[in-house]
C-alpha positions in Angstrom: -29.6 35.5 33.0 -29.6 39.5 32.9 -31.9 41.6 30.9 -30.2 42.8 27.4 -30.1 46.4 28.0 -32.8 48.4 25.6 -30.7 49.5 22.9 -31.9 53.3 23.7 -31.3 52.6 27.2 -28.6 55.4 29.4 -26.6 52.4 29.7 -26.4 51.0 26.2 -26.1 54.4 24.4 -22.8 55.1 26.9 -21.5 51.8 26.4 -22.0 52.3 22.2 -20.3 55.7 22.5 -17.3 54.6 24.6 -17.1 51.7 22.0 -17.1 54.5 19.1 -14.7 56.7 20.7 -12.3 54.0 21.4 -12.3 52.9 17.6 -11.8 56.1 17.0 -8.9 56.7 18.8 -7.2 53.6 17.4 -7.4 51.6 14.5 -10.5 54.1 13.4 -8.5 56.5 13.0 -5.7 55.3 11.5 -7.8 54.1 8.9 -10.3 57.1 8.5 -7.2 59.5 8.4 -6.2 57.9 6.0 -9.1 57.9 4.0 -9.5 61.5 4.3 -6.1 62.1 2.8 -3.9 62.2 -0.3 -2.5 58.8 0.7 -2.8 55.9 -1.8 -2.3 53.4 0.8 -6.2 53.0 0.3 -8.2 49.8 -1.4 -11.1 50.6 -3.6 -13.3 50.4 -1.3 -11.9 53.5 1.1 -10.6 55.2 -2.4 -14.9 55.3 -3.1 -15.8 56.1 0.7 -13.2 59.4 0.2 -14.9 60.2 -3.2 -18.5 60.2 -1.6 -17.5 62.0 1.0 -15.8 64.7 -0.7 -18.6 65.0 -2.8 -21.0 65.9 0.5 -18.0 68.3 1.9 -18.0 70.4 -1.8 -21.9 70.6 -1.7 -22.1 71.7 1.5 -19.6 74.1 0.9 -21.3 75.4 -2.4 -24.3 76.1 -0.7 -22.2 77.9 2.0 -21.0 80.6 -0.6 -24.0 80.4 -2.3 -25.9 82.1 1.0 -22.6 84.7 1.1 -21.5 86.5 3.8 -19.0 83.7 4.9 -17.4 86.1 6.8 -19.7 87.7 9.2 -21.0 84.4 10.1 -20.3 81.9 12.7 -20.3 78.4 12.2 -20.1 74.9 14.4 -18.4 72.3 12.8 -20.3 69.0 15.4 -18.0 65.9 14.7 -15.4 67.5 12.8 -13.6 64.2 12.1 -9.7 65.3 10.4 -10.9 69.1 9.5 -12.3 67.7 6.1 -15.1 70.4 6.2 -13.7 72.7 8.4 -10.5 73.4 6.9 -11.4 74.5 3.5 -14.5 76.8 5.0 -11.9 78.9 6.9 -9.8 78.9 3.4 -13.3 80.4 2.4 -13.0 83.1 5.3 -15.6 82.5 7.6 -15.9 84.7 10.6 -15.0 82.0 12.9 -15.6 78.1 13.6 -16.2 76.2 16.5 -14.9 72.6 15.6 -15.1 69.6 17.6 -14.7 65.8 17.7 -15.6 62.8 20.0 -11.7 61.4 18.8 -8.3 63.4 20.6 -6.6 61.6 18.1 -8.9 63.2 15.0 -8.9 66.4 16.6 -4.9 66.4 17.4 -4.9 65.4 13.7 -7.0 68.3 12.6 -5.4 71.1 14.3 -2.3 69.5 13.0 -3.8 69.8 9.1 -5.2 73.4 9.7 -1.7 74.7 11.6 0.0 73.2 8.5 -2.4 75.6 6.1 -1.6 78.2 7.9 -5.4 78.7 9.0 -5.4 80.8 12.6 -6.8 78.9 15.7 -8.7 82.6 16.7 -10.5 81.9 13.0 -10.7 77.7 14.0 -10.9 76.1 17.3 -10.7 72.9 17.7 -12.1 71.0 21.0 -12.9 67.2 21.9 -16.6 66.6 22.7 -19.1 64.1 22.0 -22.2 65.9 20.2 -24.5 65.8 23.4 -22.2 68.3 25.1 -21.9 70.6 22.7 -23.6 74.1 23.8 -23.6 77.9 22.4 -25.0 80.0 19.5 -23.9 79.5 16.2 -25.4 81.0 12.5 -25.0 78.0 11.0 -24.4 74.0 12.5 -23.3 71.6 10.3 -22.5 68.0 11.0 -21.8 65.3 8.5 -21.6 61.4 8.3 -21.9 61.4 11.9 -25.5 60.2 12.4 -24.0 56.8 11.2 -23.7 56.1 14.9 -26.9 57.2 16.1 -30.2 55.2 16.0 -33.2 56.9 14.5 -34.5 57.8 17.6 -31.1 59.2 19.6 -30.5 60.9 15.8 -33.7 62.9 15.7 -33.3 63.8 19.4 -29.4 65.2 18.2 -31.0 67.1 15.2 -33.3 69.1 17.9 -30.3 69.7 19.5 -28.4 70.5 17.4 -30.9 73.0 16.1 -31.2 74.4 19.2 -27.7 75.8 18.9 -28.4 77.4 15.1 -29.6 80.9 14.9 -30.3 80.7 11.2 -29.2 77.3 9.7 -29.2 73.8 10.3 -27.4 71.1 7.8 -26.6 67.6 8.7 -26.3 64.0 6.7 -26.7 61.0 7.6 -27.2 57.2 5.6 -30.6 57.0 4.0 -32.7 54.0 4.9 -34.2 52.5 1.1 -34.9 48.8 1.0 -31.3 47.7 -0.5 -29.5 48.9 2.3 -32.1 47.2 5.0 -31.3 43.8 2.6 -28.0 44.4 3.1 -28.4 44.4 6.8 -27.3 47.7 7.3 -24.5 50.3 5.7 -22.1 48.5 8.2 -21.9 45.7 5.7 -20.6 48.0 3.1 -17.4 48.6 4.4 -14.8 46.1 4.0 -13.4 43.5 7.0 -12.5 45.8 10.2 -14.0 48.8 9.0 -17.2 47.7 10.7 -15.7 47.5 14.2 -19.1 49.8 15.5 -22.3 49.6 14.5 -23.6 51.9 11.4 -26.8 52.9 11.1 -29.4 53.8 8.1 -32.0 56.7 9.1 -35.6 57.3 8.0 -35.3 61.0 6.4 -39.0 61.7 7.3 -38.1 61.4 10.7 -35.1 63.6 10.4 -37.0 66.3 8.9 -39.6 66.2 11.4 -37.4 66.7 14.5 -36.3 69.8 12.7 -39.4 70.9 12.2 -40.5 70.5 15.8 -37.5 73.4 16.7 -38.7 75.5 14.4 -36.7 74.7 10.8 -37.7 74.0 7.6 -36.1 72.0 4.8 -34.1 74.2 1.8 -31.9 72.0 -0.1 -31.6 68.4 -0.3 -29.4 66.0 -2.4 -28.0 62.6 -2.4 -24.1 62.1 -2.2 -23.1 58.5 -4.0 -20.2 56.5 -5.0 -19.8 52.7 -4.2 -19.9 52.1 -0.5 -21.4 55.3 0.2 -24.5 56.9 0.4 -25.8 60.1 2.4 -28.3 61.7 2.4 -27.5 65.6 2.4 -30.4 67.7 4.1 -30.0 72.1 4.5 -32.9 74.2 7.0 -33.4 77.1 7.5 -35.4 78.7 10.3 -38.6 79.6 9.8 
């Protein structure tokens, strides 16, 4: 019988990300758009997932126009998902933003949300990209719920990437390991029947914050984003 492949091996972390990006292009993202939408063709469970996330989005964005200058900064968007960040933060008039997406389908979806508000694609351009491809100098790099994907050890090696692309700041979230989650088995096991299609992961925040430290950023704001079936873990550096 063959070896299982290391689960940080080359070959299983291109055989998860094909398996995420092809959720992702189907029945992911029928059901995620619709999450991350007005529709009320949602249960209670995706009606609470929407709620938490909005509630990461509207800090993140708070803390945005709290540091001003929206305008004169530029800003990378990693794992865009439907434009649920990015969308309202060029409403806010950022100088520009680089958004991107594993998905075609989320990011057709999100071009499709930002042409309909009448957002510029000079001010937002969309691209398809998985996060390790992702180059350039940005002011700020943001990219939320995505680590959900990652395993503590490919996450922290994303953050010093990621970080490597900020001039000035660094924000990401991801879902916090604590001991109820690990008895549930993992956040997968919070989301109802299909939703669970790939495998989620919870992330040691220690170990977050030190890959950022190691490229040169420090922690600013922290808070934890809740409702029932969510949690995340909401973590803001700044360099120096």
């Amino acid at each position: 019988m063959a070896a299982k492949p290391l689960l940080d091996s080359p070959e299983a972390k291109a055989a998860e990300k094909d398996e995420v990006k092809g959720y992702f292009e189907t029945t992911g993202f029928e059901r995620w758009n619709r999450i991350y939408s007005e529709s009320n063709e949602v249960n209670k469970v995706q009606r609470n997932i929407r709620i938490g996330h909005q509630k990461t989005v509207d800090n993140v964005l708070a803390w945005l126009q709290e540091q001003g200058n929206l305008a004169e900064r530029s800003f990378c968007d990693a794992g865009c998902g439907v434009g649920s960040l990015a969308i309202p933060l060029a409403q806010l008039g950022a100088g520009s933003i680089a958004a991107s997406d594993l998905s075609e389908a989320m990011v057709t979806e999100a071009r499709r949300r930002a042409d309909e508000a009448g957002i510029s694609r000079e001010q937002l351009q969309f691209s398809a990209s998985d996060l390790e491809s992702l180059d350039g100098r940005y002011d700020t790099v943001i990219c939320l719920d995505v680590f959900i994907h990652y395993p503590q050890a490919p996450a922290e090696e994303m953050v010093r990437h990621l970080a490597g692309m900020a001039e000035q700041h660094l924000i990401v979230s991801f879902a916090p390991y604590t001991p109820l989650l690990a008895l549930l088995k993992g956040i997968g096991q919070l989301f109802p029947g299909p939703s669970k299609t790939t495998r989620a992961y919870t992330l040691r925040e220690a170990g977050i914050v030190a890959a950022a430290a190691e490229a040169g950023f420090r922690p600013a704001r922290r808070s934890l984003n809740q409702a029932p079936f969510y949690f995340s873990r909401l973590l803001a550096f700044e360099r120096g």
